[in-house]
MIMIBA-850181 format. One line per 3 residues: number of its first residue (from 1); their letters; for each residue x, y, z of C-alpha. Coordinates in steps of 0.5 Angstrom, whole numbers. Example, Ala and Ser with C-alpha at 12.3 -4.5 7.8 and 13.67 -1.06 7.14 Angstrom:
1 = AS = 25,-9,16 | 27,-2,14
END
This chain:
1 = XXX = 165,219,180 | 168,212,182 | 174,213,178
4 = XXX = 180,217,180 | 181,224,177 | 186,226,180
7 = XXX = 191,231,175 | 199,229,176 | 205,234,173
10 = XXX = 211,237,176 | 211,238,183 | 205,234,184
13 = XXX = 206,228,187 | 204,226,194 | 204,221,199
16 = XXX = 198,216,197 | 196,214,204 | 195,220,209
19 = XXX = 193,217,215 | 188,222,218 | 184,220,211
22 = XXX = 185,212,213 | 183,214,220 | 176,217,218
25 = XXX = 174,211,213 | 175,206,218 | 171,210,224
28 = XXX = 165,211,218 | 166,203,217 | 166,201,224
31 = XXX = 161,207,226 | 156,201,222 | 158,195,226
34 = XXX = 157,197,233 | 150,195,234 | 144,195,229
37 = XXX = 140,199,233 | 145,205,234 | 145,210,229
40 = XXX = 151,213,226 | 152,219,229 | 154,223,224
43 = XXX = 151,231,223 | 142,230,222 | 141,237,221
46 = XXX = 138,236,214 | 141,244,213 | 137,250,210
49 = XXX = 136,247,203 | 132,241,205 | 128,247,208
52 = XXX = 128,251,202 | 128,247,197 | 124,241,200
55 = XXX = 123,235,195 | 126,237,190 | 133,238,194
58 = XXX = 134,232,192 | 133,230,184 | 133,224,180
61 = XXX = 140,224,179 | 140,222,187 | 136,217,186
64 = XXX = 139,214,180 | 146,215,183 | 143,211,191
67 = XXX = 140,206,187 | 146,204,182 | 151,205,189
70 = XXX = 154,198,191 | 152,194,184 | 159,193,181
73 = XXX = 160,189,187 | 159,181,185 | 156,181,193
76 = XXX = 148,181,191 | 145,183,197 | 147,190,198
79 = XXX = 144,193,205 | 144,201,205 | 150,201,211
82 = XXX = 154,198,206 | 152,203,201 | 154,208,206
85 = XXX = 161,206,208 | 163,205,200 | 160,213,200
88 = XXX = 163,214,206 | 169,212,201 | 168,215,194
91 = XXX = 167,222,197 | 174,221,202 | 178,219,195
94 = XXX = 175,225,190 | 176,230,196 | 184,228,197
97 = XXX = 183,229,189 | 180,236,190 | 185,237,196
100 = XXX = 191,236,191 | 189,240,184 | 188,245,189
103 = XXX = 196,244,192 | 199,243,185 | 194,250,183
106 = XXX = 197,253,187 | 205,252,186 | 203,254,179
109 = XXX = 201,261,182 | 206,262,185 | 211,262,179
112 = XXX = 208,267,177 | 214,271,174 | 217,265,170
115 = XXX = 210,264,167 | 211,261,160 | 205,259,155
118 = XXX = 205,252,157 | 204,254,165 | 198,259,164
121 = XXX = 194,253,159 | 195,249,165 | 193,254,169
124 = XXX = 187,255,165 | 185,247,164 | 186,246,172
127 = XXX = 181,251,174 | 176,247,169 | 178,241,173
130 = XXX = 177,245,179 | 170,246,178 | 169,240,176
133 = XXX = 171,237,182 | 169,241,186 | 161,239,183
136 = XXX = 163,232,185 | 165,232,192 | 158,237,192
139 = XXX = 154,231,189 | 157,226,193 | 155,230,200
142 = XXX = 147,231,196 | 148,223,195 | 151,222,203
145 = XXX = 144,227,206 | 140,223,202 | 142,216,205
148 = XXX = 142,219,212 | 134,222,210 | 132,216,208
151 = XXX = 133,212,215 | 128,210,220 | 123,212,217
154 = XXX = 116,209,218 | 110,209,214 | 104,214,214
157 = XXX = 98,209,217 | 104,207,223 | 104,215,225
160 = XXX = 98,213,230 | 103,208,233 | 108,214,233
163 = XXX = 103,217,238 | 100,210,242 | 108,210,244
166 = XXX = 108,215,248 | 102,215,253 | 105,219,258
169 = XXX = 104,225,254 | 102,231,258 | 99,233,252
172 = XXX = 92,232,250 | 91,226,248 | 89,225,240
175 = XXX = 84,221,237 | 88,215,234 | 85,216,227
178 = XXX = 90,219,222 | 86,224,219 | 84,227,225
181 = XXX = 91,229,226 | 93,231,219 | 90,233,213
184 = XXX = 93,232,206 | 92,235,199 | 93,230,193
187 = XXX = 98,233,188 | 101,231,181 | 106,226,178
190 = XXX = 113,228,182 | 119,230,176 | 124,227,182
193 = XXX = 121,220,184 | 116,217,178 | 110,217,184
196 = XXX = 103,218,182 | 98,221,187 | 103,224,191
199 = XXX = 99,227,197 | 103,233,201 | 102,236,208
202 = XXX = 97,242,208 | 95,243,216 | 94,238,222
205 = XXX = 94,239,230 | 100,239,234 | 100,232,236
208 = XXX = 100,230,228 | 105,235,226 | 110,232,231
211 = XXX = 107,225,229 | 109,227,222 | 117,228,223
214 = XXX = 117,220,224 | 114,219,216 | 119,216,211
217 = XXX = 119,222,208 | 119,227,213 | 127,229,212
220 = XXX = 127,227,204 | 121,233,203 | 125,238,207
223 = XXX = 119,237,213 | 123,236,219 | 128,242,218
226 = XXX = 122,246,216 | 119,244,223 | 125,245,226
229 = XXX = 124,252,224 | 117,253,226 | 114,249,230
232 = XXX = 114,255,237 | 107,257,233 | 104,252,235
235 = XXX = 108,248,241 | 113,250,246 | 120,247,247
238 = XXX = 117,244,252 | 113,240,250 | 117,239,243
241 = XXX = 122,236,248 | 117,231,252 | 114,229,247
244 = XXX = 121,226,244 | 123,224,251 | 116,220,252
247 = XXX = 118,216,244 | 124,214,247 | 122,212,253
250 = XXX = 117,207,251 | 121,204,246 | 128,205,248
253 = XXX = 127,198,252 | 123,193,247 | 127,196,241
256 = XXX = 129,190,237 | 135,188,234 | 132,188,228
259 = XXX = 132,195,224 | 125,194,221 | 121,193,227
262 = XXX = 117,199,228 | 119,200,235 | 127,200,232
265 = XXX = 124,205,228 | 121,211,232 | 127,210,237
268 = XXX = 132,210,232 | 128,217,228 | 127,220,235
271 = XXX = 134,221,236 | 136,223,229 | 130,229,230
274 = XXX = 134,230,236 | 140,231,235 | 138,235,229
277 = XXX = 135,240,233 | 141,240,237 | 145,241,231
280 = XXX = 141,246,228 | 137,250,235 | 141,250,241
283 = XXX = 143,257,242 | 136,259,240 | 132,254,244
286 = XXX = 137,250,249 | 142,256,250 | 136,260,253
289 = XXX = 132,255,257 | 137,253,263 | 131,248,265
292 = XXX = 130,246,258 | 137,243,258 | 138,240,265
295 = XXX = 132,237,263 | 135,233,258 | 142,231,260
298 = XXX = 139,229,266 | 134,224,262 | 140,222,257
301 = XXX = 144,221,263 | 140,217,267 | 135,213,262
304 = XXX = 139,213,255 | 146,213,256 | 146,206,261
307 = XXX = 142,202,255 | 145,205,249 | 152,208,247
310 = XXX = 148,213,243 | 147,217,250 | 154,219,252
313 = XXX = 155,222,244 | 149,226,244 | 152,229,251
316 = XXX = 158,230,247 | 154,234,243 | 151,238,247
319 = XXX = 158,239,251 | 160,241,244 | 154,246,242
322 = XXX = 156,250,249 | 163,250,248 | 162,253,242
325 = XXX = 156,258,243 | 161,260,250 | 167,261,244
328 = XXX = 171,256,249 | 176,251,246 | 174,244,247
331 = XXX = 176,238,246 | 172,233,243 | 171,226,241
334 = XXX = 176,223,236 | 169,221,233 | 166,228,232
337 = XXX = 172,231,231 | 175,227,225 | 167,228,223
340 = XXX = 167,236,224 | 174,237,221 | 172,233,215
343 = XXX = 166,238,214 | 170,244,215 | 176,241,211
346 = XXX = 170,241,205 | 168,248,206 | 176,250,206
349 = XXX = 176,248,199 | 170,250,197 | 172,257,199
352 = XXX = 179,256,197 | 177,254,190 | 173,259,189
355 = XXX = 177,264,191 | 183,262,187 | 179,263,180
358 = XXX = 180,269,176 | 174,269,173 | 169,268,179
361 = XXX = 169,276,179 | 168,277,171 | 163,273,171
364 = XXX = 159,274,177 | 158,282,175 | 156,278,168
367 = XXX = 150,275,172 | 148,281,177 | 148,285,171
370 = XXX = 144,282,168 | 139,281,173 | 138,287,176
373 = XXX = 136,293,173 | 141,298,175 | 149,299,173
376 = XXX = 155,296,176 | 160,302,177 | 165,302,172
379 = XXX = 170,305,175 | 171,301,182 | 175,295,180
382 = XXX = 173,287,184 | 175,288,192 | 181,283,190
385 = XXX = 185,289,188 | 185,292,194 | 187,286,196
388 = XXX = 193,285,192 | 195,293,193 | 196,291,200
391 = XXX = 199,284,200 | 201,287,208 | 200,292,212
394 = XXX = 202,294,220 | 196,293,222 | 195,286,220
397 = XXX = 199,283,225 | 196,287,232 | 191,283,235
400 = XXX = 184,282,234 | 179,286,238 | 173,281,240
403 = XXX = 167,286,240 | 160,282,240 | 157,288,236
406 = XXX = 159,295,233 | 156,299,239 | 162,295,245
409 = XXX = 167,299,249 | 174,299,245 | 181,298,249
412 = XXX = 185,305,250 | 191,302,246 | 188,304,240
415 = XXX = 189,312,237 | 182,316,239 | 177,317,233
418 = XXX = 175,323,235 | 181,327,234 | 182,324,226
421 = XXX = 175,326,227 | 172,324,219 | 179,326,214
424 = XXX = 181,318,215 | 175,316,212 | 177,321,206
427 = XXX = 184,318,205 | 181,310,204 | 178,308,199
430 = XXX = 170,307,198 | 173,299,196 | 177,299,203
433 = XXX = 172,301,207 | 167,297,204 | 171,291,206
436 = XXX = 172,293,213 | 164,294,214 | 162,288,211
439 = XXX = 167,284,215 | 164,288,221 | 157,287,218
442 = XXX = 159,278,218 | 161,279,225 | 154,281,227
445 = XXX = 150,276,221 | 153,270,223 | 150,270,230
448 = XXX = 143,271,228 | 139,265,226 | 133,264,222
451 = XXX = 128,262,228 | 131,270,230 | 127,273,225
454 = XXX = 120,270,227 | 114,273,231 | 118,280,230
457 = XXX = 112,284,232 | 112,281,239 | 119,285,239
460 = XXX = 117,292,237 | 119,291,230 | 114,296,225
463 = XXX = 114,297,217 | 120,303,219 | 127,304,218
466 = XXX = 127,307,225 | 122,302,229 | 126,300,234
469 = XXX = 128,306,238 | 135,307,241 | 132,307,249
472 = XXX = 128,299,248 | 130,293,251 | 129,287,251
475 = XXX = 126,287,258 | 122,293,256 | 119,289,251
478 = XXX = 112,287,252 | 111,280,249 | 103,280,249
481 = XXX = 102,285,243 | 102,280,237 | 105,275,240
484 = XXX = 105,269,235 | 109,264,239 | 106,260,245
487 = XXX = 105,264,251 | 110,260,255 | 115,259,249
490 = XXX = 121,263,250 | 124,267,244 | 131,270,244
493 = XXX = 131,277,242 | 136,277,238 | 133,281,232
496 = XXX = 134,287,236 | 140,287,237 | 141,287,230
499 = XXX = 137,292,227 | 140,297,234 | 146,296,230
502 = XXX = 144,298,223 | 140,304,227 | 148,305,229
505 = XXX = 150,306,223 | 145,310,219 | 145,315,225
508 = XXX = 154,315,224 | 153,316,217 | 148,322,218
511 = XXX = 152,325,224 | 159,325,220 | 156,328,214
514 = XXX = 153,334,218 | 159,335,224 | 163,337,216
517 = XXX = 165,345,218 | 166,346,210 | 161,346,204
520 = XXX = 168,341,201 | 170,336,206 | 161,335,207
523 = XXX = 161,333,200 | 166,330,199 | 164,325,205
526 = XXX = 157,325,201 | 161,323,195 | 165,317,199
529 = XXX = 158,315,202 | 155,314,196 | 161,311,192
532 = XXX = 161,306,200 | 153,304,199 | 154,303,191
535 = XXX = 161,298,193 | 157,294,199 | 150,293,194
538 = XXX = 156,291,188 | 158,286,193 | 152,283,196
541 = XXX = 152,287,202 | 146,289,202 | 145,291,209
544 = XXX = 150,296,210 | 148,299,203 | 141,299,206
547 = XXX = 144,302,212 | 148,308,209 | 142,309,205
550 = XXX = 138,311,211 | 143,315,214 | 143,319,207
553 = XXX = 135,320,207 | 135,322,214 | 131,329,214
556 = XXX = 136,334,216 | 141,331,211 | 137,330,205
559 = XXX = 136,338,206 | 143,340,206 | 146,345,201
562 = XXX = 152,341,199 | 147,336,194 | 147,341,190
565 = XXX = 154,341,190 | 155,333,188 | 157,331,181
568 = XXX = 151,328,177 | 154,322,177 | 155,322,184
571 = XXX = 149,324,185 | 145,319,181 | 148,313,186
574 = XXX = 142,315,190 | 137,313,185 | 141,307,184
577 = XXX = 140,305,192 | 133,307,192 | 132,302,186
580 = XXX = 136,297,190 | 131,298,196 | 125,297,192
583 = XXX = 128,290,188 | 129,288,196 | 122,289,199
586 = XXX = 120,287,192 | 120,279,194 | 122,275,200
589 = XXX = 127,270,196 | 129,275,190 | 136,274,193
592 = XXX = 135,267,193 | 134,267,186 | 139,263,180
595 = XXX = 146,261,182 | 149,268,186 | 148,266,192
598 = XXX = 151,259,192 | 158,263,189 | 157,270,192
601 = XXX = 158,272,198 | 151,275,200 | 147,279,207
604 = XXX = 141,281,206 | 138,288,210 | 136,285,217
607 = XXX = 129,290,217 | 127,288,210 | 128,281,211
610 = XXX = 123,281,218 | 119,285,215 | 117,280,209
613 = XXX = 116,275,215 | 111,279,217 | 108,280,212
616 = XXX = 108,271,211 | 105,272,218 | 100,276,216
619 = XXX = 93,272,218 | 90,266,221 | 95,260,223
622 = XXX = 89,255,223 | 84,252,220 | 76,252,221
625 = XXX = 77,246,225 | 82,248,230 | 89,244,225
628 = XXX = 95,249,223 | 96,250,217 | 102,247,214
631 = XXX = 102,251,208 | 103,257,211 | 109,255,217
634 = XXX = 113,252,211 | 113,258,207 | 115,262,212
637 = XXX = 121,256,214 | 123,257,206 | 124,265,207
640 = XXX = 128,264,213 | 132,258,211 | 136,263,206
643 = XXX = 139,266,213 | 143,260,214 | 144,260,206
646 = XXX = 149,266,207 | 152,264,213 | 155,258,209
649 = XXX = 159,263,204 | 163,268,208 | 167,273,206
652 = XXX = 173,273,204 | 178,280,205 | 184,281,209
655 = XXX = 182,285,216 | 185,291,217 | 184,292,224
658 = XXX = 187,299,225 | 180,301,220 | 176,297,224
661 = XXX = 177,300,230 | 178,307,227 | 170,305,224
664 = XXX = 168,301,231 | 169,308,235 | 167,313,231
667 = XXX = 160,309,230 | 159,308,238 | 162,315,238
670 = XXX = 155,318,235 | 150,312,235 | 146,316,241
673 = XXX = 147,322,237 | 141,328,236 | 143,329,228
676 = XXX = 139,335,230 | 143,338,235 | 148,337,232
679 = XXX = 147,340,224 | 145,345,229 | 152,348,231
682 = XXX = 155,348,224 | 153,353,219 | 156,349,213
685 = XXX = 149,346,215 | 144,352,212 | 144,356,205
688 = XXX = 148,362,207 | 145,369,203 | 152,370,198
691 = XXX = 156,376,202 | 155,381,196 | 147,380,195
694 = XXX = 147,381,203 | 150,387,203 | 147,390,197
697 = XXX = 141,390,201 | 143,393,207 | 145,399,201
700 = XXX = 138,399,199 | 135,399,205 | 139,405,207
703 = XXX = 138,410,201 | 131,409,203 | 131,411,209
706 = XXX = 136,416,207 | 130,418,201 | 125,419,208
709 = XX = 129,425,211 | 130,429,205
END
């Protein structure tokens, strides 16, 4: 990994110093020489695969790597701030290298029309390389959340310290003696860290299970972001807050300039649990909670920030989480900016690297084949097709409609949907409109959180397609039935949001099949829906195949005439999406599973997901004796944390503006909609007597009578 890979050929050469790369090395050196006691500020949020992969997130590979780092140096004391920087280093040198192959791939493509033997075996062995780099840059960034994991941690027996520190609790106040504050179980010898004896968390009182997040292994088993996820079962924000606030005042002032004292310790994690939670949770808890935030800035301005400089960054991070959770520009520090698009420029090349492959496609059908039961469409080729066929269009230069959900009023400038009326979804492919629902859909996903999908009951949400009725608001809801959170902790209600828009969609899907006025065009838009469901589930998008497959098993459409009308073929998609159905309600992680979901765009149905968590929810949260069971929360965490694992992998067509608003419109245009009503006043909807059979009867009847009278 220390050597540099870096390929060279034609038009491959570079400037080998870029000064933006030069700059952020010397700020993540000089971030270490501040001050002992001021942790760096680089990103805490240990991320959702600590909560879901736990312990095993980080494998022996990370440890033999972190143990080795530092050794060829003839320096014989190697601290971990020094291993830092030098990783710090490694991973600037392979992502520049990274950056480049992709550059130099990329002029290649575009010479495609002179492309000769030697350009496409040089294509060939470069997306190898691609590969390859793109796992290095991947391992140093493992390598980079284990370092930070390790930091500042204390050991078990010095958690009643932890406790002791912060006398000004409000809270009731714990026995100091550590098994009456946690309650452990003990394992088998560990396949990552050659241990015996491990002992794994399995309940505690609230106070312990705070206390916990101080433990040496509370990042490095995924604890601290499993906590982050859950812990307004048992606590409030509130109370989560003072209890961090009361760590850092007690030891704030006597933290030593030596990092291994135990007050250095608590300080220092305490921050570090800060700012992962406002990483991680500010438009869940502090976006929602006025006096929440006030609460801290008011502390970090007025006892942090005027005895440690790690005050007034994390007032620029809560500056930052606002600016973005409002969608205001902002302008941040150089530190955090540097920092964020270096994140952000990882992620491009991860995706453009992705992207540029050939084979991802060929492949991932490969897989998903192989693991689902049913039969991928022959018919419709990979969604880059489409894309290749209309490299650009008018409407990709018109301006981008902001909308924070399907259901939202559309400008005037656009052409009236209900004047096209449903022919325009007849004339689009099921391809191009699968692209266009699904970037619809990731617009609405992307803004949910895991923490969204808890305590669901409390919000009316049931074990039905059709739970949340359209006339529920969130004031109406009434959150004393099945409430599972604190009575004081607040809850953003998101959810309902999200699941009224795939209720708008069911609902347009059976509205635009029974307005029809002929047998024909009706199943012709029964076939393109059904081609549609198949389409998003091909692609992962499981939500709006979820989503038309209700609006196709809505009563008065199941009984229309037109199914018999349908192709076989056509017709046994429906089997296929009702299999689908069951595969997803099957099991809480089967999307999780493999390696898919790493290089596949994936949305998961929004009432299937919180229908697992209820499940999850199911029974007591605590022990005979009063203590939370751990088992139970981290169960729960690793079934949410996938939330965030498909946020990370987006999808990646081309928008077509002009179809989005067509498909915005139409969906509001019918989303109140009364599907009986309306198949009412359309004969197309009823079995029709044939003309000829009808008025042979009336012959009969006629002769009969006309029998009477002679």
């Amino acid at each position: 990994l220390q050597g540099n890979s870096c390929c060279t050929g034609p038009g491959f050469a570079e400037e080998n110093k870029e000064p933006k790369e030069e700059a952020m090395i010397k700020i993540a050196e000089n971030s270490y020489l501040l001050s002992p006691n001021l942790p760096a500020f680089h990103g805490c949020s240990p991320g959702w695969s600590s909560a879901f992969y736990g312990a095993e997130c980080f494998d022996s590979e990370v440890h033999h790597y972190m143990k080795n780092l530092g050794k060829q140096k003839s320096s014989a004391s190697q601290n971990i701030d020094a291993k830092k920087v030098e990783l710090e280093q490694l991973l600037m040198i392979e992502t520049k290298n990274y950056r480049k192959t992709i550059k130099f791939y990329q002029k290649l493509l575009q010479k495609e029309r002179s492309k000769g033997p030697e350009t496409k075996s040089m294509l060939l062995k470069l997306r190898g390389q691609l590969q390859e780099m793109k796992s290095k840059v991947q391992f140093l960034e493992l390598v980079k959340k284990y370092v930070q994991a390790k930091q500042w941690g204390v050991e078990s027996c010095v958690l009643p310290t932890v406790i002791h520190s912060g006398r000004t609790d409000t809270m009731d106040v714990a026995p100091m003696d550590e098994s009456s504050l946690l309650l452990y179980y003990s394992t088998e010898k560990h396949q990552c860290n050659n241990q015996t004896g491990i002992r794994v968390l399995q309940a505690g009182t609230p106070l312990g299970l705070m206390a916990y997040l101080y433990s040496r292994n509370a990042f490095l088993e995924g604890y601290v972001q499993q906590f982050l996820y859950t812990f307004r079962y048992f606590c409030t924000q509130e109370e989560f807050l003072q209890f961090l606030l009361d760590r850092i005042s007690s030891t704030l002032s006597s933290a030593s300039l030596d990092p291994s004292t135990s007050l250095t310790k608590i300080c220092n994690r305490s921050f570090y649990i800060l700012q992962a939670w406002i990483e991680d949770c500010y438009s869940v808890d502090f976006a929602t909670n006025t006096d929440l935030l006030c609460k801290l800035k008011e502390f970090i301005s007025c006892k942090v920030a005027p005895l440690n400089g790690y005050g007034e960054c994390l007032l620029s991070l809560l500056e930052d989480a606002s600016a973005r959770k409002s969608g205001s520009a902002h302008q941040y520090s150089s530190m955090d900016k540097c920092a964020e698009e270096g994140e952000k420029e990882i992620k491009k090349l991860h995706s453009l690297c992705k992207k540029l492959s050939e084979d991802v496609y060929k492949k991932a059908c490969i897989f998903f084949s192989a693991n689902f039961n049913w039969k991928l469409s022959r018919g419709m080729g990979p969604i880059s097709q489409y894309q290749r066929e209309r490299p650009y269009t008018s409407s990709s230069v018109l301006p981008k409609p902001c909308y924070n959900s399907f259901t939202e009023e559309f400008p005037m400038s656009f052409a009236k949907a209900d004047e096209v009326g449903p022919y325009l979804l007849i004339e689009y492919s099921a391809q191009q409109l699968c692209c266009q629902l699904t970037l619809l859909q990731q617009e609405v996903f992307n803004k949910c959180h895991p923490v969204h999908f808890l305590n669901s009951r409390a919000l009316g949400v049931k074990d039905k397609c059709v739970a949340v009725q359209k006339a529920v608001s969130p004031e109406t809801v009434s959150l004393k039935v099945c409430n599972l959170f604190l009575s004081k902790c607040v809850q953003d209600q998101y959810l309902l949001q999200l699941l009224r828009n795939a209720d708008s969609i069911s609902t347009w899907v059976a509205a635009e099949i029974v307005t029809c006025h002929t047998s024909k065009l009706q199943v012709s838009l029964l076939s393109k829906f059904l081609l549609l469901a198949k389409c998003c589930y091909e692609q992962r998008n499981f939500a709006t195949a979820m989503q038309i497959l209700a609006g196709l098993e809505n009563l008065i459409v199941r009984q229309l005439p037109a199914w018999k009308l349908l192709p076989a073929k056509v017709a046994e998609i429906m089997e296929e999406l009702k299999a689908v159905e069951v595969f997803l309600k099957s099991d809480s992680l089967c999307l999780m599973e493999g390696e898919r979901f790493k290089t596949l765009p994936t949305i998961p149905s929004a009432h299937v997901l919180a229908m697992h968590v209820q499940q999850l929810e199911t029974g007591g949260f605590t022990m005979t004796n009063g203590a939370h069971k751990w088992t139970k929360l981290r169960n729960i965490a690793k079934v949410v944390s996938q939330v965030h694992a498909f946020q990370e992998n987006p999808y990646t067509y081309t928008p077509d503006f002009k179809l989005q608003s067509y498909l915005r419109q139409r969906i509001t245009h019918f989303k109140d909609a009364d599907i009986s009503a309306l198949a009412a006043d359309n004969c197309a909807n009823f079995h029709q007597i044939p003309a000829e059979k009808h008025s042979r009867k009336i012959q009969d009847a006629l002769r009969r009578v006309k029998a009477t009278f002679q």
